[in-house]
C-alpha positions in Angstrom: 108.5 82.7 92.2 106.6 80.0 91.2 109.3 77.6 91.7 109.5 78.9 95.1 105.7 78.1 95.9 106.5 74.6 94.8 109.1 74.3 97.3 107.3 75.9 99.8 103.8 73.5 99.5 106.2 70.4 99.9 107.5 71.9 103.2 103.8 72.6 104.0 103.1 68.5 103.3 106.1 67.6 105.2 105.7 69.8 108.3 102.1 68.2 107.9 103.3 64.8 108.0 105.7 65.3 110.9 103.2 67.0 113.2 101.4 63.6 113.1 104.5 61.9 114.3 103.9 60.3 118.5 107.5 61.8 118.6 106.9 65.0 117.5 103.2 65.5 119.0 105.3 64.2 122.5 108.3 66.4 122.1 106.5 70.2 123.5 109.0 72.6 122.3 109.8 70.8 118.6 105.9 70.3 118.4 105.0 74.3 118.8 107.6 75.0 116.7 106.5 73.5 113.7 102.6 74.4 114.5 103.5 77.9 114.0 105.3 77.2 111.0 102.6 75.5 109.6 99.8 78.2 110.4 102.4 80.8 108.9 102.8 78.4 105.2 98.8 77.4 105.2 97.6 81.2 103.9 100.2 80.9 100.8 100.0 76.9 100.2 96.2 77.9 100.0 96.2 80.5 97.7 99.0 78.5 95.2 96.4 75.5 94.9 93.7 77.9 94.0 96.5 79.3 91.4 97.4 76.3 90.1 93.6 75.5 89.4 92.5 78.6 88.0 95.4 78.6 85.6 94.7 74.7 85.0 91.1 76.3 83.7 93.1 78.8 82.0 95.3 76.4 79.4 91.7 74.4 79.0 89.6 77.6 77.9 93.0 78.6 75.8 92.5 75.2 74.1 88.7 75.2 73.7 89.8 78.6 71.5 91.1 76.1 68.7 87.2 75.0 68.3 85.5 77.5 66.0 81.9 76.8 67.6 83.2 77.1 71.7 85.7 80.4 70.4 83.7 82.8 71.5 82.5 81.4 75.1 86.1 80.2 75.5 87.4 83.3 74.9 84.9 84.9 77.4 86.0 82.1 80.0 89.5 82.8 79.2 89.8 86.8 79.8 87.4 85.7 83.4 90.1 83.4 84.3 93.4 85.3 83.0 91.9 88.7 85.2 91.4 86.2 88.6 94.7 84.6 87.8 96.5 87.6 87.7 94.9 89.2 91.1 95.2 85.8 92.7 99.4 86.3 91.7 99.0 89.6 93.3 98.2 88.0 96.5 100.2 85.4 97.0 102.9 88.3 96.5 101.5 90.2 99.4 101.4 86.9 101.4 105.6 86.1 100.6 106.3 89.3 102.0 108.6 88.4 104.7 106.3 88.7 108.1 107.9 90.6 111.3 109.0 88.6 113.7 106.5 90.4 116.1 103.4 90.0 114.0 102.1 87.4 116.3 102.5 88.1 119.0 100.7 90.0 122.1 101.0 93.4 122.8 101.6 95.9 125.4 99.6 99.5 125.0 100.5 102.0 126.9 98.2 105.5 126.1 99.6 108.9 128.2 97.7 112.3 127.9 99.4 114.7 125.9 98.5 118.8 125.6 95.3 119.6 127.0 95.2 119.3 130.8 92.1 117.1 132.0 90.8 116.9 128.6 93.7 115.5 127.2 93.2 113.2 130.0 89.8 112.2 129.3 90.8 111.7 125.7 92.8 109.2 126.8 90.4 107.2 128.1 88.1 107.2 124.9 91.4 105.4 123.2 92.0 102.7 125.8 87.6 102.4 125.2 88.4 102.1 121.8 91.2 99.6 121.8 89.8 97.5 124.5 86.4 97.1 122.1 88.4 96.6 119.2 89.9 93.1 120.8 86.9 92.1 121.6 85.1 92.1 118.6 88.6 90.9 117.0 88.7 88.0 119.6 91.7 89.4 121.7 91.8 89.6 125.4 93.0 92.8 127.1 94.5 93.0 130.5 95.2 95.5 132.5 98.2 96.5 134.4 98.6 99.8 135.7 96.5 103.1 135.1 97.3 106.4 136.8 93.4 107.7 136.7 92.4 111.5 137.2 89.1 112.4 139.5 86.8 113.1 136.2 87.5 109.2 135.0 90.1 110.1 132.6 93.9 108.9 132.4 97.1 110.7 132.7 98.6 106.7 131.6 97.6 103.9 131.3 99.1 100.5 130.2 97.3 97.1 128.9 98.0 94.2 127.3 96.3 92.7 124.3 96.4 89.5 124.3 95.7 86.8 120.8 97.6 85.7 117.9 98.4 88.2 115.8 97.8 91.2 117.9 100.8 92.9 116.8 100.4 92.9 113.2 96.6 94.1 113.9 97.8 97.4 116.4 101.2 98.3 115.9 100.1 101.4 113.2 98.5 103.0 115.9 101.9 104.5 117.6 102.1 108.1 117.4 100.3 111.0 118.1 96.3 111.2 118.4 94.8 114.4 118.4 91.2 115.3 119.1 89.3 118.4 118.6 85.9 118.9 120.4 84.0 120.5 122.9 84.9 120.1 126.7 81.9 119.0 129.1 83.8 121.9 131.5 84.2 125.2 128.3 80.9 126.9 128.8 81.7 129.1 125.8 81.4 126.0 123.8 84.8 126.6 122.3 86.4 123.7 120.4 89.5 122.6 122.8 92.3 120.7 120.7 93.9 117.8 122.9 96.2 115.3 122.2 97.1 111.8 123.8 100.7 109.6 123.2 100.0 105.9 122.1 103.1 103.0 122.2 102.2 99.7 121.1 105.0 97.6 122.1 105.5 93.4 121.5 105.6 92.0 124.4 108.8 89.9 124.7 109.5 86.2 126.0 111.8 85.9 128.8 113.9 84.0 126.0 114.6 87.4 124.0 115.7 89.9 127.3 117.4 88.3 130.1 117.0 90.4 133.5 119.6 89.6 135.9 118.2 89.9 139.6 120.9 91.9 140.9 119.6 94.4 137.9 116.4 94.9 139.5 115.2 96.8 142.7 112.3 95.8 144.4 110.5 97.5 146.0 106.9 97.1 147.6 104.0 99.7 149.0 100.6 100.4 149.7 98.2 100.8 146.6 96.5 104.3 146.2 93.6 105.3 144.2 90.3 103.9 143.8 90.2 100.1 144.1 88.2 98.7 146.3 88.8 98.1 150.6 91.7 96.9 150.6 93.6 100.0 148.8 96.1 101.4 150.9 95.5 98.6 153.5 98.1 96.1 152.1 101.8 96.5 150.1 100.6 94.5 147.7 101.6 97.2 144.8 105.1 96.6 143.3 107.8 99.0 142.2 110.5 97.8 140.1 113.2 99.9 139.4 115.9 98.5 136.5 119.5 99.7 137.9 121.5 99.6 134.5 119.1 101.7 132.5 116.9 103.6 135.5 113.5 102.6 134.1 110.8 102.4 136.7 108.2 100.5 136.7 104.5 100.6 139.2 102.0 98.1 139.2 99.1 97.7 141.8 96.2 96.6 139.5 95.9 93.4 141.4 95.4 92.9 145.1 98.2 90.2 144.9 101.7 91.2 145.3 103.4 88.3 143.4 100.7 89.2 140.1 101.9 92.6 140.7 105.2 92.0 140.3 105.2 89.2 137.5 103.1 92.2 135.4 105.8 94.4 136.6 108.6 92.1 135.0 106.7 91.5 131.9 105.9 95.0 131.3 110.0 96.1 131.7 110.8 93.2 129.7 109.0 94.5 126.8 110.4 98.4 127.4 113.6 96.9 127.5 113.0 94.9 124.0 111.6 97.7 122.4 114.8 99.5 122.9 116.8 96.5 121.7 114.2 97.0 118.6 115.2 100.3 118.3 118.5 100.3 118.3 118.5 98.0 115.8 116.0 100.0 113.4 118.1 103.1 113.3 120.7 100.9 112.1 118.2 100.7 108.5 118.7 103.2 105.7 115.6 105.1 105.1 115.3 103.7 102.3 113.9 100.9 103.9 111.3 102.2 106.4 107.9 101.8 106.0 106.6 105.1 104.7 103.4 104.2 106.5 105.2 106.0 109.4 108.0 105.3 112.0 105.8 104.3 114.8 107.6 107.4 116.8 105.3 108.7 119.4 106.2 112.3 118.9 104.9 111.8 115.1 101.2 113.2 114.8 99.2 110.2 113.1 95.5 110.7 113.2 92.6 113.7 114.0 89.5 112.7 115.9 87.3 115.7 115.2 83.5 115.5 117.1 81.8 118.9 115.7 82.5 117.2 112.2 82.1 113.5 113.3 85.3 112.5 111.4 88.5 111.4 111.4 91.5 111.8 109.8 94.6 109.3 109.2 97.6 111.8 108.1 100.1 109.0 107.2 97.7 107.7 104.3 95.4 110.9 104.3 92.0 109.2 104.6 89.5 110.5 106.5 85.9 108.6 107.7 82.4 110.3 108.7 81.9 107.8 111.2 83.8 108.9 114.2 80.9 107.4 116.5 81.2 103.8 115.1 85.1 104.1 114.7 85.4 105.0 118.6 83.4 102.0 119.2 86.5 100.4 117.7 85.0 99.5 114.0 88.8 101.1 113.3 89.5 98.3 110.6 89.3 100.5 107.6 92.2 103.0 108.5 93.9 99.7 110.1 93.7 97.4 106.9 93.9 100.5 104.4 97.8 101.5 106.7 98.6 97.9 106.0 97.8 97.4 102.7 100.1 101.1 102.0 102.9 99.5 104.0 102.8 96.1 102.3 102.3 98.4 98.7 105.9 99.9 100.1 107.7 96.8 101.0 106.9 95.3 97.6 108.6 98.0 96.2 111.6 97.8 97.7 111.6 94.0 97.6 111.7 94.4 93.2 113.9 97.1 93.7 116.4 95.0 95.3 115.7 92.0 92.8 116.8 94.6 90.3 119.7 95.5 91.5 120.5 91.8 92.0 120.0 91.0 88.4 122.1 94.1 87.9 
């Protein structure tokens, strides 16, 4: 592996010495290309140099040992260094874990209510809270592109991008099931009501990766309804696409503009039609190979939000928090980094398993 680093710093230096090329800062395409190769490289080429210095130190302290009046403070030094040497080995493992191909980029949400009538409903609008305060104390942008809302301010669906580098890799543990126990504003016994709510978290694909033909597509325009402002129901400036070869449907009338409408539209059943492309292609792995993190399959019960005890529960890594308040003001990054740290744990596994085998 170490060989390997080598190799890789050189290709850091020389995708470094390229991007300051006039013909590669001029040329758009080649220039973004090798930007986002570089960011990729700069965590590992980072953490080699600060290997390759610590076990510089190293060999000195193991040499200092040959002196009988530094032995002892060399030996000291020595174990210090050996135990940061071997952790920082550990991470640059983590980091050569081959990343998804979606890790970086934006995401679609889409939340739906699940068992629990209006409740479930309102449920569903904690989550999209959640999420939406999550990007912005990450530094993501969220967008919002179509929301089927109830008359007590919940959601029966609603669908939203997130938008910033790496928004993927941050969200895409949260598919599943979410379940929530607590008591309705509406249950005068003060019985606890379990609900549940669907989440998808879907990378959103470039027009390069699913090509829509227009004869494909139905188009259809009408009048917005729900609350929106004047000119709801006014104008047909909501959009309904419908995809002929497959049947999905897709509404938008977020925006009062029917071209926005319908470029949201396009984007949204681009990335459906991806994630079936995706799909298809992940029940061709053995099971072997799947995460054990979870599947991301919506019908696959993930996490408990319980209010009378102020916690919650992640199932798929069986950690649970008493801080359900700060958590649903989307401080979620403990459950978040503790799925992703279990999933890279996994993948490490079968990575030396199949070096094994090799050297078998």
């Amino acid at each position: 592996m170490i060989d390997k680093l080598a190799g890789i710093e050189d290709k850091f230096s020389e995708i470094e010495m390229l991007l300051s090329l006039p013909d590669t800062i001029s040329n758009k395409e080649e220039y973004s290309r090798l930007i986002k190769e570089y960011k990729s490289l700069s965590p590992i080429v980072s953490k080699y140099k600060e290997y390759t210095a610590v076990s510089e130190e190293l060999d000195g302290a193991l040499l200092l040992m040959n002196d009988p009046d530094m032995r002892e403070l060399a030996a000291e030094e020595a174990r210090s260094l050996s135990d940061k040497k071997a952790s920082l080995f550990e991470e640059i493992k983590i980091l050569m874990i081959p990343k998804s191909p979606n890790d970086e980029k934006n995401v679609i949400m889409e939340i739906r209510a699940g068992a629990g009538g209006e409740e479930a409903a309102l449920f569903a609008s904690v989550l999209y809270r959640m999420y939406s305060m999550y990007a912005q104390k990450t530094g993501f942008r969220t967008e919002l592109i179509s929301a089927n809302e109830t008359e007590l301010g919940g959601f029966k669906e609603i669908c939203f991008s997130v938008i910033g580098d790496g928004a993927y890799s941050r969200l895409k543990y949260e598919s599943g099931v979410h379940r929530v126990q607590r008591v309705p504003e509406t249950e005068a016994q003060g019985r606890i009501q379990t609900s549940t709510a669907t989440v998808a978290v879907l990378p959103e694909a470039e027009d390069v990766e699913v090509e829509i033909r227009p004869e494909e597509i139905k188009i259809e325009s009408c009048k917005s309804s729900g609350a929106g402002g004047q000119h709801i129901n006014k104008t047909e400036s909501a959009v309904r696409l419908t995809h002929l070869p497959t049947g999905i449907v897709i509404e938008c009338q977020e925006e009062r503009s029917q071209f926005k409408n319908k470029d949201k539209a396009l984007k949204l059943l681009r990335t459906r039609l991806y994630d079936m492309k995706e799909k298809e292609q992940n029940d061709k792995i053995s099971s072997e190979r799947k995460s054990q993190v979870g599947s991301g399959d919506r019908s696959e019960r993930i996490r408990t939000y319980n209010y009378p005890q102020g916690r919650v529960t992640d199932h798929r890594i069986s950690m649970t928090l008493y801080s359900l308040d700060s958590f649903l003001n989307g401080n979620i990054e403990q459950i978040t980094d503790a799925l992703a740290a279990k999933d890279n744990a996994e993948r490490l596994k079968g990575d030396s398993g199949e070096d094994q085998n090799r050297q078998n």
